[in-house]
N, C-alpha and C positions, 0 to 999 in steps of 0.2 A: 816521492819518485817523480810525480808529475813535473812538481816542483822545478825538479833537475833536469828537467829533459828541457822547461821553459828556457831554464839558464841556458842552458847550451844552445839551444835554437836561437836566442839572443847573443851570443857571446861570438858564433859564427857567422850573426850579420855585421857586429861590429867590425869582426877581421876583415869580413868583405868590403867594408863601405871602406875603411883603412886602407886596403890594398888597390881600390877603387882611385882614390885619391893619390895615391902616389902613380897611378899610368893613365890619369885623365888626359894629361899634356899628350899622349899619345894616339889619342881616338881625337879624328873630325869633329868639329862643329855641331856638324848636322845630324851625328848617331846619337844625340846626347838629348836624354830628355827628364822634363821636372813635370812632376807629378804631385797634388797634392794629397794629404792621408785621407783625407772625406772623399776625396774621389770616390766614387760607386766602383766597385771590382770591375762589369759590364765595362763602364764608359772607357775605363785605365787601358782595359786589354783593346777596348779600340783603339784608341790614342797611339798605344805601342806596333797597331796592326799597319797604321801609318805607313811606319818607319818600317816594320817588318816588308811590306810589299816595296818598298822602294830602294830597298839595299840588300835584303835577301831573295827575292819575290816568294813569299810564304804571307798566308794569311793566316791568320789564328783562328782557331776550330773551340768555343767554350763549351764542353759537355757538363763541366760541373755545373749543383746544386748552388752554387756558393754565391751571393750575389747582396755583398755589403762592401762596406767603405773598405779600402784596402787595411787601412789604422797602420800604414808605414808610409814618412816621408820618401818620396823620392826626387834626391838633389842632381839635377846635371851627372846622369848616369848610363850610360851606353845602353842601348833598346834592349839587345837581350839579358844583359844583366839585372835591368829592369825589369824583366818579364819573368826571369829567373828569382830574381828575391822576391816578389811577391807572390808566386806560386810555393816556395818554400816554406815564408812565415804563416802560408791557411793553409799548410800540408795536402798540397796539392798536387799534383803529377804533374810534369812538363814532357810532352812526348814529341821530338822532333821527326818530324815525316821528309821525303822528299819534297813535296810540294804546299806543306803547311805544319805549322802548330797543335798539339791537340794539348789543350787545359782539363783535365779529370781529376772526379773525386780519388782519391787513394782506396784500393781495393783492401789495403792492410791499415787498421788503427791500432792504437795503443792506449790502454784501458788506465784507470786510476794504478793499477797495483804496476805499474809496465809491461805485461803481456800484452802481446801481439795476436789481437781478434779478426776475424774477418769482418768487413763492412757490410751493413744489411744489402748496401745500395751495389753489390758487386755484381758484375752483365754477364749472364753465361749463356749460352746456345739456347736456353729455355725461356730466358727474358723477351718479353710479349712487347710490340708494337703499336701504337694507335695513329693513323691516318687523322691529322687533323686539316679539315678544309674551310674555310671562313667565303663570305659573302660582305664586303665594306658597303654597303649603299645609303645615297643620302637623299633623303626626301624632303619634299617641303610639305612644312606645314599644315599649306591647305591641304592635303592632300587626307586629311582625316576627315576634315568636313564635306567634303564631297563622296569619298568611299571608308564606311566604316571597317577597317582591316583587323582583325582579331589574330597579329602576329602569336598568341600564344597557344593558338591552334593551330601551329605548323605540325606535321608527323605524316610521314612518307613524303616530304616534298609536296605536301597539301597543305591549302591556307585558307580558313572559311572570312569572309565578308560580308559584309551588309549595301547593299546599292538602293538609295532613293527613288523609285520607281517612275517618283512624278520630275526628277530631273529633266536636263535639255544635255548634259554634260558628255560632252564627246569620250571623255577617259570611263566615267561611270557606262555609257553603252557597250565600247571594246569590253570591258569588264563582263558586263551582262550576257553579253552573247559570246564571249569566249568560256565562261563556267560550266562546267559537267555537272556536277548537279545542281538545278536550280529551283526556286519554291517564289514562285511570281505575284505569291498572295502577300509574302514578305520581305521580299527582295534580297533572301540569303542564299548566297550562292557558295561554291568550294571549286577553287582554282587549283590548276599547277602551280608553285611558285614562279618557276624559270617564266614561264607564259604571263604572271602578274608583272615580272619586273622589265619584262620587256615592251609590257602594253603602259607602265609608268613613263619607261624612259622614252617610247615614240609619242609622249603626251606632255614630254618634257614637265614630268613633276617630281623627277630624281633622275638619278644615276649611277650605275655602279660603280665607285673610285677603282677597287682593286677585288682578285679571287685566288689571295695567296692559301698553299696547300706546303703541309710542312709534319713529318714523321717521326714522330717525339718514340724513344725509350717510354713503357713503363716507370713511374716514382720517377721520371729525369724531365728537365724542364727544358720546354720549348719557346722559343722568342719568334714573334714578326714584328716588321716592324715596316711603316709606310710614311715617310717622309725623310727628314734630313736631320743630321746633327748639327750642332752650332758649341761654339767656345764663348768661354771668357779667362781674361788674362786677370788677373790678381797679384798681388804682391804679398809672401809670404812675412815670417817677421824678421828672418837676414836680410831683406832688401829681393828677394830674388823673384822671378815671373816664373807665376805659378799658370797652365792651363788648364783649366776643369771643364768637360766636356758634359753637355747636355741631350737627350734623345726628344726629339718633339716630331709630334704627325699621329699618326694612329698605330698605338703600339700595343701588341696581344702576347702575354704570357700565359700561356697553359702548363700545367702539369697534372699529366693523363696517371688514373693507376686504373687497371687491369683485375676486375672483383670477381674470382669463381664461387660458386655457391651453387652445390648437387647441381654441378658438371653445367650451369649457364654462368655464361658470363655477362657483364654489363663492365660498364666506363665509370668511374669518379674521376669527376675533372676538375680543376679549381680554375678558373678563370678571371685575369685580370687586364680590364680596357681600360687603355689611356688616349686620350686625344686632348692635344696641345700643341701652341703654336708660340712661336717666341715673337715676341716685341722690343726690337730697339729703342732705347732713350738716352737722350744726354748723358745721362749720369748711371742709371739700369737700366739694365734688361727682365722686362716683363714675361714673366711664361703664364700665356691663358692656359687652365687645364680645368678638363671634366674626366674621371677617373669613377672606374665601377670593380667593384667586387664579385663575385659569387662562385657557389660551389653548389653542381646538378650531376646527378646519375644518370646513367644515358647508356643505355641499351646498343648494340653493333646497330652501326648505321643510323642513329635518330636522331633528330638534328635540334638545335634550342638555339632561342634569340636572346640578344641583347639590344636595351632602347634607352630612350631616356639622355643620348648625348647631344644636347643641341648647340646648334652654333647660330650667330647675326652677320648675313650679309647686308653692308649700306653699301648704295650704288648713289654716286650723288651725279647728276646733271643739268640741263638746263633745255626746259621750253619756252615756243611760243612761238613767232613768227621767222619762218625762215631769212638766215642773213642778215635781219637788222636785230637779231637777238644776240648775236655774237659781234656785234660792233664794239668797238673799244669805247673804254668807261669816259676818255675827253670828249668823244664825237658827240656833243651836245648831251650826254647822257641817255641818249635812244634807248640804250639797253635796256634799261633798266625801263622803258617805257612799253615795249615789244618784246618783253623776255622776260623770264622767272627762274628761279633753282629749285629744280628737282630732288628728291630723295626718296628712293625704293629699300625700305628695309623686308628684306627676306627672310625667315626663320625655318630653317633646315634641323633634323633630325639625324642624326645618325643610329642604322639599321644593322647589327653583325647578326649575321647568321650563322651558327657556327656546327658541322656536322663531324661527328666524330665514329671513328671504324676503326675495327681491330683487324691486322694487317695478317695474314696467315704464318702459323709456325713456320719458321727456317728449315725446318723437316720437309713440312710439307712442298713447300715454295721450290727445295730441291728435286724433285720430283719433275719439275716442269723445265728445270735445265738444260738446254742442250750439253749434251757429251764432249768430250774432248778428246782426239785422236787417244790419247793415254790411257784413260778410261773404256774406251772402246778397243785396243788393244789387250789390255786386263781383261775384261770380259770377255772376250777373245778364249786369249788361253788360259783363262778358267774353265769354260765351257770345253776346251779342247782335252783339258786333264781330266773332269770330269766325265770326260764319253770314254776315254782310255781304262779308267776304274772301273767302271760299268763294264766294258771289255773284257779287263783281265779277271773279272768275277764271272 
């Protein structure tokens, strides 16, 4: 039975790509796009969101799970058709809105025998929320050998350290006398965060890039993402230009689930960092990437870090004597006589913090609604029927 249902989900993209090909002559130029099957589903549906905001103005909204190669050609095919055949062949929802796309898992599957199951992953008025809010900051290096920071003693937005007591270091004193509790025999102290990173960045030994916050579904995944996308053109094996899209910068996937157990709840989160940057060359394009994994339980409200992503800054210049070190290289060679080349390599760290909260039932959340003329009119004369009963009794 599966069998036959494959067939036929195949059998109706042929018709379509068939019927496709006979009214291509009829669609623009510009609606028409080649997608190749490795594409990443994410990148495809960007690619399409393109063209979607430029001819319909709709963005596409992806709530699905789903997030592999598409595994279907797509040839010089009109943007929504496009969007439509691929959402078809991973049995996916296509839901047109007025002012966007929505991409969902299907709330109905179909099992080995062909019965029609519900999907575990189906959203009803009960399905729980998690608040996730991150902290990007990047630090340098030194910044350990002057203040020993013990990022895994973050919990309530507190973070214990170690400060050298026989220093001279300007960022180690702010340190020291900004700390609430302190032990002067040892030099450990316990900070606010917010109060650490702000006494970092006026010491210029970081800074925080981004404090994107973003409200994931229960079991449904959630994307940030902080940088830029880039393309490459390819030639598939008809001859044709293929575009495949890539995501580079600091890119966070979370998927939040929601653990009750004798009525406490806590977070399971799976967490995945990426930071990458693309490099042009003659012939490739280079993607530097440092990529982390992990999966932590996490209580409402409690926050966990990620470390470990470092990056090299080279600054290259040139000292020595003012103006006759920037002489040009015929001028008797001066330059080179009153001047030198510089090079500062920096080693920065990147710091997520990432705190997670579960968001209040929709029940409850109701509750703090303002009313609507409708609703206060129902109340109204409910209250007005009910004093009449009361009355006639």
């Amino acid at each position: 039975m599966k069998k036959l249902v494959i067939l036929l989900i195949l059998l109706c993209f042929v018709l379509t790509l068939f019927g496709q090909e006979q009214n291509i002559k009829d669609i623009p130029e510009e609606e028409l796009i080649t997608i190749s099957r490795e594409t990443n589903f994410v990148a495809a549906l960007k690619a399409i969101e393109y063209l979607s905001l430029d001819f319909a103005g709709k963005n596409i909204l992806n709530t699905s799970n789903f997030n592999n190669p598409i595994g279907i050609p797509i040839k010089s095919l009109q943007w929504k058709d496009a969007l439509d055949l691929i959402t078809r062949f991973h049995n996916l929802v296509l839901e047109e809105r007025p002012a966007t796309f929505v991409v969902k898992d299907a709330d109905i599957i179909v099992d080995e025998s062909g019965q029609e199951v519900e999907s575990e992953g189906k959203i009803t008025a009960s399905t729980r929320q998690v608040r996730i809010s991150a902290i990007f900051f990047k630090a340098d290096k030194s910044l350990t050998s002057e203040v020993g920071i013990d990022w895994t003693t973050l919990i309530g937005g507190e973070v214990e350290a170690n400060i050298n007591l026989n220093t001279t270091s300007t960022l180690s004193s702010d340190i020291l006398s900004a700390g609430f509790k302190r032990n002067f025999q040892s030099g450990d102290i316990t900070i606010g965060l917010e109060t650490l990173l702000k006494i970092i960045e006026a010491n210029q030994k970081g800074t925080i890039i981004a404090r994107p916050s973003i409200t994931v579904l229960s079991k449904k995944k959630g994307f940030i993402q902080v940088g830029q996308d880039f393309s490459v053109k390819t030639l598939d094996q008809a001859g044709n230009t293929t575009e495949k899209f890539f995501e580079t910068g600091i890119i966070m996937q979370v998927t939040p689930e929601v653990l009750v157990e004798d009525d406490r709840e806590a977070i399971y989160l799976n967490v995945e960092v990426e930071k990458s940057s693309a490099i042009p060359g003659d012939l490739s394009t280079i993607i530097d990437k440092s990529k982390s994994n992990t999966d932590v339980l996490l209580f409402d409200g409690e926050e966990t870090v990620i470390g470990g992503l470092y990056d090299k800054d080279i600054q290259i210049g040139r000292g020595g004597i003012p103006i006759l070190k920037d002489l040009p290289w015929w001028f008797f060679g001066l330059k080179y006589l009153f001047g030198y080349e510089t090079e500062t390599v920096t080693i920065r760290e990147m710091i997520i913090i990432i705190k997670a909260e579960i968001v209040d039932h929709v029940n409850d959340r109701k509750k703090f609604m303002i009313p609507t003329n409708e609703q206060i009119d129902k109340e109204r004369k409910d209250m007005q029927r009910s004093n009449k009963l009361f009355m006639d009794k």
